[in-house]
GUPATI-813081 format. One record per residue: residue in three letters; x, y negated, z of N, C-alpha, C in turn. Coordinates in steps of 0.02 Angstrom, whole numbers, plus 50000, padded with zeros to 5 digits. Atoms other than C-alpha are relative to their C-alpha. Layout:
% GUPATI-813081
ALAXYZXYZXYZ
...
//
This chain:
% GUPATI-813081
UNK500444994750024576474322055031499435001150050
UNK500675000749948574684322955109499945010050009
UNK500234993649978574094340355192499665002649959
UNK500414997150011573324354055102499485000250013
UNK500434996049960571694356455143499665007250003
UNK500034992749976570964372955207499705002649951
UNK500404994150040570374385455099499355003450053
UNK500594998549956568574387555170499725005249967
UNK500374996650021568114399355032500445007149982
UNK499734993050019568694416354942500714999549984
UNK499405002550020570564416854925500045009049960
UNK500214996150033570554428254778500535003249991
UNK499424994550014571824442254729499895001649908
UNK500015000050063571984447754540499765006650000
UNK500214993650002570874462054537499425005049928
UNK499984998350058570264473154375499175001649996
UNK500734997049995568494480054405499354995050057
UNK500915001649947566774474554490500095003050046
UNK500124996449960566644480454662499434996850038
UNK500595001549930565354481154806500154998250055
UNK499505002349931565654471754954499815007250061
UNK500134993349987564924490155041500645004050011
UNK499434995050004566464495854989500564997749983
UNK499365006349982567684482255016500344998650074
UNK499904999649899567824489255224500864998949983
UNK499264997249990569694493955181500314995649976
UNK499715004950044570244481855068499874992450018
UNK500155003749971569564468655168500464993050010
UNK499425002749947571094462355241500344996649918
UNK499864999850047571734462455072499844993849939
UNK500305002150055570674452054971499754991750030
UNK500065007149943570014436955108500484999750056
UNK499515001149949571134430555254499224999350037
UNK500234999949964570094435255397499484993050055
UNK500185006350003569684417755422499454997649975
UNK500475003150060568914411655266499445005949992
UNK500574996450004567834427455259499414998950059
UNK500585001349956566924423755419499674995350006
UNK500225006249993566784406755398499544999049934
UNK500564998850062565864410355222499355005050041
UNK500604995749978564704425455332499784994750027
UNK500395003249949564234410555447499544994649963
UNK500325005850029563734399055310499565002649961
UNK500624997050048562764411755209499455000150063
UNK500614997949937561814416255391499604994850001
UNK500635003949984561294397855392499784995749938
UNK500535001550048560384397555223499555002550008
UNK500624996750012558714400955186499815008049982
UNK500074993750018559274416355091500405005950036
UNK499824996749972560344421655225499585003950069
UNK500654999349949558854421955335499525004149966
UNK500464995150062557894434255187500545005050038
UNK499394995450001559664443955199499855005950082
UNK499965000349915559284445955396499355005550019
UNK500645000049972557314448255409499865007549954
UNK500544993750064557314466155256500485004050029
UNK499494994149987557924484355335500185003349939
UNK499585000050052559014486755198499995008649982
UNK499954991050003559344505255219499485003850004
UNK500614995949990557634511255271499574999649917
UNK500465001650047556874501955115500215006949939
UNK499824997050075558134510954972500065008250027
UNK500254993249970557844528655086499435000749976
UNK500654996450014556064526255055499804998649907
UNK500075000850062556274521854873500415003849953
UNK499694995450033557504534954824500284997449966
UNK499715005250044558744523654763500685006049985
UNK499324994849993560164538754725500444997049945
UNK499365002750048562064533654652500075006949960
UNK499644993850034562434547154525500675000349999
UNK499004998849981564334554454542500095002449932
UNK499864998250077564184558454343499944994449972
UNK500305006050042564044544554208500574993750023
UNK499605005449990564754527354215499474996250062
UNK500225003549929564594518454397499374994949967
UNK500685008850016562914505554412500584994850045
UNK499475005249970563904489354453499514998750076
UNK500565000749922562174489454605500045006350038
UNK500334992349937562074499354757499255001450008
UNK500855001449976560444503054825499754994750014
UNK500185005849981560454489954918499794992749949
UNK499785007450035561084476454793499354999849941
UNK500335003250043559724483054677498994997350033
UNK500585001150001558294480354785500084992950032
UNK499685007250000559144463354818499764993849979
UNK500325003850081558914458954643499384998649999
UNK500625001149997557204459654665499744994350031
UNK500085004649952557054448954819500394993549971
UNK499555007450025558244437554729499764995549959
UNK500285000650033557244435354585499174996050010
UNK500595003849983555814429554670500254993950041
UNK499825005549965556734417854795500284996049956
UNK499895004650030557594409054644499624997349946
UNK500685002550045556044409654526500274998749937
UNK499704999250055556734412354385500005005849941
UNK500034991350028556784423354229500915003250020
UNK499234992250004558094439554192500534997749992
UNK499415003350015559274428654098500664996350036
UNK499525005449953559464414154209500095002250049
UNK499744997049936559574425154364500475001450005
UNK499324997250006560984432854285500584995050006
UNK499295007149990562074417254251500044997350087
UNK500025000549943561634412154424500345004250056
UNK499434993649964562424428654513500575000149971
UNK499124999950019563904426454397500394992850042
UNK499615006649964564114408454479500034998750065
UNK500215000949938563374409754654500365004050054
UNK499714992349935564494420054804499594998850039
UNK500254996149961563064419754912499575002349952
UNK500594991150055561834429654764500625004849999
UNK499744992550026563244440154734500175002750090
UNK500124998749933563424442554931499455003550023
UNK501074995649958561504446554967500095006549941
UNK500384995850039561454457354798500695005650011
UNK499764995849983562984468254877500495000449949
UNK499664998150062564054463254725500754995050000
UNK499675005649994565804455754705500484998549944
UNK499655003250087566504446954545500474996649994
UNK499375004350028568194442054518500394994949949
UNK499655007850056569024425754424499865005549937
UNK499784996650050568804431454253499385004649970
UNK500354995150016567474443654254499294998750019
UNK500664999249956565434443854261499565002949954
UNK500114998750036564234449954196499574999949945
UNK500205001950075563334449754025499325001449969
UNK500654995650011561824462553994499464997350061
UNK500475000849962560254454354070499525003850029
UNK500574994449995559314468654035499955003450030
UNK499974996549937559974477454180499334998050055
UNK500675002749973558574466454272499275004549997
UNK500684995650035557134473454180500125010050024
UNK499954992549999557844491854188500025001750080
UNK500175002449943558044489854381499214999850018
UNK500985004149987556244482454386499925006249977
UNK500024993450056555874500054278499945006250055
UNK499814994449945556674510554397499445000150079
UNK500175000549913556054505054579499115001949977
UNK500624996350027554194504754492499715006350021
UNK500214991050012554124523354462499945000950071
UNK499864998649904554524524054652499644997150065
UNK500265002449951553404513354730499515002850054
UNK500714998949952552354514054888499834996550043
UNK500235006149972551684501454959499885000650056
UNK500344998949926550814507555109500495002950058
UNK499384999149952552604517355168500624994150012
UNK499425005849985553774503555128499594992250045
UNK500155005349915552444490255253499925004450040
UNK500004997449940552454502555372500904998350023
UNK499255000449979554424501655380500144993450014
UNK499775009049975554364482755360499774997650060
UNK500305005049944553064477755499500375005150080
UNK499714997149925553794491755635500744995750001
UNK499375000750010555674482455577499754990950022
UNK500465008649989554544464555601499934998850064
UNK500505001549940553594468155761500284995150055
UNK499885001449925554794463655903500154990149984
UNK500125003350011554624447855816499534993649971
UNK500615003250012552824444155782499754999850075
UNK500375000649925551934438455953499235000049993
UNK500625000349986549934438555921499835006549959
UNK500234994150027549674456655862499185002849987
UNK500744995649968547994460355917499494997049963
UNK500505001350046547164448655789500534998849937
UNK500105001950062547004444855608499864998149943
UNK500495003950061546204437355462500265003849930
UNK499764995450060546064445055293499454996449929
UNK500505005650024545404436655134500455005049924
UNK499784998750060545794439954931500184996949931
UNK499795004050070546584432554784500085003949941
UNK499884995850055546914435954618500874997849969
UNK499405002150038548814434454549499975002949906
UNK500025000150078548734431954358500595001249963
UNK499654997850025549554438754232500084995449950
UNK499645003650051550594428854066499645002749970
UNK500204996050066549364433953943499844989949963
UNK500275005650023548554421353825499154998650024
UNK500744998949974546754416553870499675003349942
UNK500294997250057545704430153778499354996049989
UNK500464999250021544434428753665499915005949946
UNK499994995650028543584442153564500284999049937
UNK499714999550080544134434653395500765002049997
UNK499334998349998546034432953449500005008850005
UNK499954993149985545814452453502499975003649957
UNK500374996850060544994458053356500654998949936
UNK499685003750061546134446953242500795005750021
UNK499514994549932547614456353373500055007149959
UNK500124991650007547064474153318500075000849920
UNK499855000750091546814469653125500505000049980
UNK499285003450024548574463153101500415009249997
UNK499584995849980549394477953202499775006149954
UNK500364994850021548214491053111500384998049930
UNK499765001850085548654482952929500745000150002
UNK499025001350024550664481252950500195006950026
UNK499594994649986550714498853001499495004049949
UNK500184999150066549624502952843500514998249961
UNK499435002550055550864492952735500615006150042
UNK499454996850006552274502152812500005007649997
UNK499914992650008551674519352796499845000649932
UNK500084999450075551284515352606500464999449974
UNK499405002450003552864508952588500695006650004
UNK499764994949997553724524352651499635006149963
UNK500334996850036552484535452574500334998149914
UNK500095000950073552774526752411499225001949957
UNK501034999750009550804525252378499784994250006
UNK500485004650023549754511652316499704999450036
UNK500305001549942549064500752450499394999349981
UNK500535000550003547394501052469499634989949991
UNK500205005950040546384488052405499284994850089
UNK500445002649954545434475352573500164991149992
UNK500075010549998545084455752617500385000050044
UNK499665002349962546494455452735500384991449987
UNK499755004950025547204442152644499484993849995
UNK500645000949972545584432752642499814996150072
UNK499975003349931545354431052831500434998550025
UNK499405003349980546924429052871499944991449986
UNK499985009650007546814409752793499315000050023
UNK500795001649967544844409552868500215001250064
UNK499974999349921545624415253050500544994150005
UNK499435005349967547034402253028499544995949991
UNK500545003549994545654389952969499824998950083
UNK500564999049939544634393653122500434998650043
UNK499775001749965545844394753242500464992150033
UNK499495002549974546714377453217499284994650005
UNK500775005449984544704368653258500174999450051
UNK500045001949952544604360253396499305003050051
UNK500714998549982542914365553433499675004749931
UNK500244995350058542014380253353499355001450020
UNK500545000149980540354381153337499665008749989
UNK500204992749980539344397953386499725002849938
UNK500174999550065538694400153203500765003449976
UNK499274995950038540654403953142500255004150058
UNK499524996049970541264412153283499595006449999
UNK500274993249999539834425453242500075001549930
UNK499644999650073540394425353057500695004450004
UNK499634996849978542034427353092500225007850052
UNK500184993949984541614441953209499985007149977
UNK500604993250036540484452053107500665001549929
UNK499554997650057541924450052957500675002250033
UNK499604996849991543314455753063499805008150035
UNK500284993349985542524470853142499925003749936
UNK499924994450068542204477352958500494998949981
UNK499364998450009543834474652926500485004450046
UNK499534995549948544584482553072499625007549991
UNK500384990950021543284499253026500395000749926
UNK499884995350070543874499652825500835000850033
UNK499304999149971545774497552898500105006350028
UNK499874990749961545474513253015499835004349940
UNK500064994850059544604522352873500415002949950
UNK499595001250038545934518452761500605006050028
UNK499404997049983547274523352877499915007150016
UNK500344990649998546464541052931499965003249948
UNK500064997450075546334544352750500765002149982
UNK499474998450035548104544152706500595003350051
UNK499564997149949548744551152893499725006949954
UNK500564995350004547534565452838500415002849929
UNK499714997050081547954567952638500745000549995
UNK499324997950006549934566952669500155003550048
UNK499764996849935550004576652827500604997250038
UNK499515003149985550934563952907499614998350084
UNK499885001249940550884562953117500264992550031
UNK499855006049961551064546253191500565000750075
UNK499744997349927552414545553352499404998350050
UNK500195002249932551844543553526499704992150007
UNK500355006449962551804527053546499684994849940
UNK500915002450058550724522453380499665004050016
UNK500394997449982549714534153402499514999650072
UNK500195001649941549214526853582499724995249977
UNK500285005550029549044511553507499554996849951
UNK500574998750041548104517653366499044998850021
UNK500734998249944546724525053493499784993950039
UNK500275005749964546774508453587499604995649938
UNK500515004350053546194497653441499445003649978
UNK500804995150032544864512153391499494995750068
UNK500295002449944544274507153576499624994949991
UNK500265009850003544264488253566499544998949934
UNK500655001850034543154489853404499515003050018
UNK500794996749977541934502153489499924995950063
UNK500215007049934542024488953640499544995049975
UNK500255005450050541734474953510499485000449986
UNK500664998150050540434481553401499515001150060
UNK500535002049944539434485453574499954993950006
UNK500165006349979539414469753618500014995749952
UNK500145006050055539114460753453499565003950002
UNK500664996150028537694472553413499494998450035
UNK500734999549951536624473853579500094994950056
UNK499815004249939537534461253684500245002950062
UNK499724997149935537954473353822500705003150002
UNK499285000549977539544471153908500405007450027
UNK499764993749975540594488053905500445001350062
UNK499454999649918541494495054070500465001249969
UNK499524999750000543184493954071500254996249924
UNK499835005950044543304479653928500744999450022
UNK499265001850005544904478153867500024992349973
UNK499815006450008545604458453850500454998849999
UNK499245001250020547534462553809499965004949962
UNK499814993550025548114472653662500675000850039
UNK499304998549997549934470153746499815004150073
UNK500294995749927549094475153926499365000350005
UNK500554998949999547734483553909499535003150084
UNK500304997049903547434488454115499824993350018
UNK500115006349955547024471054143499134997849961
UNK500794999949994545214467454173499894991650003
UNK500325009349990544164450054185499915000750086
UNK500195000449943543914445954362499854994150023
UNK500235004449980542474435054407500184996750059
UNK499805001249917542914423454538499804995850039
UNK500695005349957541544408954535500444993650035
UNK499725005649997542794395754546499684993249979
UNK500505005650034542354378554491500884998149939
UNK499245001050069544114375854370500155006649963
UNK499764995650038544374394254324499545005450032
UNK500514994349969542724406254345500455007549982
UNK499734993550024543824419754257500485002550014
UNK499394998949993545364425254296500305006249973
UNK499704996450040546544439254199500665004850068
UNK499404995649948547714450054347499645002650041
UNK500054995049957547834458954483499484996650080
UNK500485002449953546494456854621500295003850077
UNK499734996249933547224458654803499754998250075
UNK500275002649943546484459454958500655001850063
UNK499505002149966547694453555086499744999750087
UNK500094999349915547824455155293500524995550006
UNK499505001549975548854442655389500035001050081
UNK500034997549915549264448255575500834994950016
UNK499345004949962550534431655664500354996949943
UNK499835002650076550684424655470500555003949963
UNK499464995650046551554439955403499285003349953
UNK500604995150058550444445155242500275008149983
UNK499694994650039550374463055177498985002949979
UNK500354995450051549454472855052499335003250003
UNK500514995149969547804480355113499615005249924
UNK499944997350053547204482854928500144997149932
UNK499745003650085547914480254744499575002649949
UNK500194996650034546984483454595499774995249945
UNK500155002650066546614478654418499024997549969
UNK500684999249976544814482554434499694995750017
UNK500355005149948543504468154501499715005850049
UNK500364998049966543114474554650499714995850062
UNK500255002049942542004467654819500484999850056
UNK499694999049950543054463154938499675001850070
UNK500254999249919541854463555100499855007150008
UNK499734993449956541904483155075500435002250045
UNK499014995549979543754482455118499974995750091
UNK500015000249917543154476355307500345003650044
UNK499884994649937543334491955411500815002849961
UNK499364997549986544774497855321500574993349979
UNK499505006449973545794478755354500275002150058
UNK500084999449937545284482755526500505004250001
UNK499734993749989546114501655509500804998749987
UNK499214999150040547704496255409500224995250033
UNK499665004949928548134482055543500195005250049
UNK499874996649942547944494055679500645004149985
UNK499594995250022548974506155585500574997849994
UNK499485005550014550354493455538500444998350072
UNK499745001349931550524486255711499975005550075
UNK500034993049936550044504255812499534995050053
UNK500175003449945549064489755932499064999749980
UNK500544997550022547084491855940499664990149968
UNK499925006350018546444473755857499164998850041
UNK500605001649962545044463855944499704991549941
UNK500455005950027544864447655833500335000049927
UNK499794997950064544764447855639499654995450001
UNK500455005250047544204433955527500045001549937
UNK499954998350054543624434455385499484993249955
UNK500625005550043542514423455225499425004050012
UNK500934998249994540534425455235499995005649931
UNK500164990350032540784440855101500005004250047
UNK500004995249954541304449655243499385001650030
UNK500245001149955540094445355340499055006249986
UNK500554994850000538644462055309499745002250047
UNK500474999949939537644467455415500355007550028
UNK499574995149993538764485655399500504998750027
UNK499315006449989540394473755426499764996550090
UNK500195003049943539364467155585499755005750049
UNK500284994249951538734482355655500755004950020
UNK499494997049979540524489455644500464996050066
UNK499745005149950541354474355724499705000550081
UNK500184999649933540184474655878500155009150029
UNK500014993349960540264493855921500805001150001
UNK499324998349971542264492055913500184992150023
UNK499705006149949542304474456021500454996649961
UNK499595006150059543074463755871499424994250000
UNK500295006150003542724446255885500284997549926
UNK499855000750073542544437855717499624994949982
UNK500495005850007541924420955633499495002149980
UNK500844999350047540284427155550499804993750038
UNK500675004649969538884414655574499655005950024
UNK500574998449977537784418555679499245001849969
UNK500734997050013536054429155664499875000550068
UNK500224997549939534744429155773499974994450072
UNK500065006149936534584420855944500734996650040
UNK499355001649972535984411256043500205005150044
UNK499644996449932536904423956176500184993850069
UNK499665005149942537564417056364500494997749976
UNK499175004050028539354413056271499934996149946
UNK500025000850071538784404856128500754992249991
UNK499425002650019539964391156158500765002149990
UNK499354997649974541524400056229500025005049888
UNK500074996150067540774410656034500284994549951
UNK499915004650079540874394055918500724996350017
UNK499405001449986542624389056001500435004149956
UNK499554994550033543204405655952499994998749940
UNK500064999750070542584405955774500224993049975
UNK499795004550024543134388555748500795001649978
UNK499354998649985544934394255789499995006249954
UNK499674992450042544834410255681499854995949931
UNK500215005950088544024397455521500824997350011
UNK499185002450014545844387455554500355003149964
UNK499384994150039547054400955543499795003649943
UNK500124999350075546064408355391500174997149949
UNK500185004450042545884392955315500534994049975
UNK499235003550014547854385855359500345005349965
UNK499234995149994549084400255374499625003249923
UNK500054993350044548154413155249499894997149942
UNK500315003850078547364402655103500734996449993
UNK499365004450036549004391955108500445003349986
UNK499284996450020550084407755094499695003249913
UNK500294999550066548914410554936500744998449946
UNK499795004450049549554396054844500874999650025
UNK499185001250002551464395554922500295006649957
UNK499714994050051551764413754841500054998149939
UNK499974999550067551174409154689500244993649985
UNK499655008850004551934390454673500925001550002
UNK499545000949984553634394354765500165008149988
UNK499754993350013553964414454740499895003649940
UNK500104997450082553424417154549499555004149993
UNK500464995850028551834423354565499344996649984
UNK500525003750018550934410354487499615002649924
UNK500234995950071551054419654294500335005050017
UNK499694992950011551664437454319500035002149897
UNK499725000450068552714440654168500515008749965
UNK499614992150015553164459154184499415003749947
UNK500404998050067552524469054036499445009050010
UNK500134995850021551884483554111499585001950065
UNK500444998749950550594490154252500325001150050
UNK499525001349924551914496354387500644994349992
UNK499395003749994553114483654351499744994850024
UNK500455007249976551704471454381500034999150085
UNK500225000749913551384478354564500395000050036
UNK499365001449942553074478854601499944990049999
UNK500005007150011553154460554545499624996550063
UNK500425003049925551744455754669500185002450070
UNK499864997249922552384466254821500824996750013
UNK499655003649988554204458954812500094991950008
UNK500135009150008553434440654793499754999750054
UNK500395001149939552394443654949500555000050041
UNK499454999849941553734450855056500714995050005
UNK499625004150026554984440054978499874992850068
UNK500035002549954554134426455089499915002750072
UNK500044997649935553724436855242500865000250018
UNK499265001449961555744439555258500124992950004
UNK499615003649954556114422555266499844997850052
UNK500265000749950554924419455387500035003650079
UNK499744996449949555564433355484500534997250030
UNK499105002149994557324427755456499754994750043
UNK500225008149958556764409755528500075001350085
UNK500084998549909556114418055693500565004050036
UNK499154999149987557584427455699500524994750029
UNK499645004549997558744413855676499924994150072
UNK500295003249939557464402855812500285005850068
UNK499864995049931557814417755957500605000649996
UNK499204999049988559674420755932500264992850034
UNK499905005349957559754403555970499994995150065
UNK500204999249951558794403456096500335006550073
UNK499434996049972559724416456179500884999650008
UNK499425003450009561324407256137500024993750053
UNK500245003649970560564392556239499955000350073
UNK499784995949945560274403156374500525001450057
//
């Protein structure tokens, strides 16, 4: 008979409920042989995600997010911790709601990091916990207190404090690419099937329109390959008067039956009134209305020029970003196109603030580069790539050394943490449905990589001190 070999992993007990490993101190002994549990902590420590696990203050975060267990109701199978976990988990495995879930039912280190522990037999089922989670933390966010907690919980592990580079991207949202007809066509549909169903319940004789009509002229149209500017102003001009007799229609019979729409038609009502007084401006006189809507499903999301040469347009969230020792954070988020080389002096302010350390060298792209942006820089002794104005100085070399070296690190560390977020942490289509669920989305995808990068340097110094 040949030797057993060792049980390296969970030696399981027959146990009835979900628990938290939080609250598995007592039972400890009980459930792993003292052995096999450490020898599993040592092998989660040297993954990637045990190095995430390492680099996020766990307790400070769900303090400042008001993560409270209710002692009424039926238990959440997540602690605080485990659910702001989920989050971080979700971006490190890149994945949707579904497959995250099957993944934590199969994985003991996800159910390890997410504070959760699942016995032979049992896992669990409802994905939608994900989403409701995502829901929750939302309402709660704050961006500017939870990086203050991260970079003071960072510092004694970042070494070049005193500079930084700061630049802006856009993270895009899952929509479809608009155009005004899809929008228009969008608003018609939703406006007419909630006509039919209030005639329907009414018991009242539907009103008499060409919905039927454009409908086979928008499927027509839409399955061209190419449409020429002649029909797509046809098409136009005949859905806009359709989307006006539709409202007329429907105001008529809210009106003559005294019938109230809920909440959330009635929002949606008012939004399509919008998007044809958007429309109709801009078919009539050509001028482009502020705050153009280009989602009926998300309507906070703006166009944002960006003068690319593959994609001048872009559809999300526009963020101007600081990195201080290649840890990114947040400087500003917003839906809005806005100028980034305003957000100069306060980069400058929200570094200082971040790291408490006064900053002397900032880089930045030639937006920055104003003559306001340059007059600030010199009267607080920040060195910075601008080009040059004006005559050479005595340093001009010891000057184009420097600025060569601040163009690098812009142009390695910061532009390449662009594209690794959105490639490797899921924020290439943001796929959350709703304005704060979005910004959580982007702030756990950022930090998501800053912990493991923490974790890393972590992991590098313990060793180093082990070495020792």
């Amino acid at each position: 008979m040949g030797q057993k070999p060792k049980n390296r992993g969970f030696q399981f007990c027959v146990m009835l409920k979900i628990q938290r490993f939080c609250e598995m101190d007592q039972q400890m002994s009980l459930n792993f042989s003292d052995y096999s549990f450490s020898v599993f902590k040592e092998e989660f420590f040297s993954t990637k995600l045990g190095q995430i696990y390492q680099g996020i203050p766990w307790d400070e975060l769900a303090k400042t997010f008001n993560i409270k267990t209710h002692k009424k109701g039926p238990k959440s199978y997540f602690s605080p911790r485990g659910k702001l976990a989920l989050m971080f988990l979700k971006h490190y495995a890149c994945c949707s709601d579904e497959l995250l879930l099957e993944q934590l039912n199969a994985n003991q280190h996800y159910q390890f990091f997410c504070d959760i522990f699942l016995p032979v037999g049992k896992k669990l089922s409802n994905f939608k916990i994900i989403s409701e989670i995502r829901c929750e933390l939302a309402e709660a966010l704050n961006i500017e207190a939870l990086e203050q907690i991260l970079a003071s919980h960072w510092l004694p592990y970042m070494d070049d404090v005193r500079s930084a580079v700061t630049d802006a991207t856009c993270y895009e949202s899952a929509v479809r690419y608009p155009t005004d007809q899809k929008l228009l066509w969008e608003c018609v549909n939703w406006v007419y099937d909630l006509l039919i169903t209030l005639c329907s319940d009414l018991r009242i004789k539907k009103p008499r329109c060409k919905y039927t009509k454009w409908k086979l002229r928008y499927g027509a149209y839409s399955r061209k390959r190419r449409k020429s500017a002649k029909e797509r102003t046809i098409l136009t001009r005949a859905l806009l008067n359709l989307l006006l007799k539709l409202h007329n229609e429907l105001d008529k019979i809210l009106s003559e039956n005294d019938v109230e729409l809920t909440p959330k038609c009635y929002k949606q009502q008012a939004l399509t009134k919008q998007v044809y007084q958007q429309q109709n401006t801009l078919f009539t006189t050509g001028e482009k209305p502020k705050g153009r809507i280009v989602s009926l499903a998300k309507p906070y999301l703006r166009p944002i020029v960006r003068g690319k040469e593959i994609k001048k347009v872009e559809y999300g969230a526009k963020v101007n970003k600081i990195q201080i020792d290649g840890i990114s954070f947040i400087q500003k988020l917003s839906f809005e196109a806005f100028n980034e080389g305003t957000q100069f002096k306060n980069s400058v302010f929200y570094a200082q603030k971040l790291t408490g350390k006064k900053l002397y060298i900032m880089g930045a792209d030639a937006i920055y580069a104003t003559n306001a942006n340059r007059k600030f820089a010199t009267k607080n002794n920040i060195r910075t790539d601008f080009c040059r104005k004006g005559r050479a100085g005595k340093h001009e070399k010891e000057r184009v050394t420097l600025a060569k070296a601040i163009k690098k690190e812009r142009g390695t560390t910061l532009e390449g943490s662009f594209g690794k977020d959105k490639m490797h942490y899921y924020l290439q289509n943001i796929r959350a449905r709703t304005e704060k669920t979005e910004i959580l989305w982007i702030f756990f995808g950022i930090h998501t990589s800053n912990a493991l990068e923490i974790g890393r340097r972590m992991t590098q110094a313990s060793q180093r001190e082990q070495a020792a």
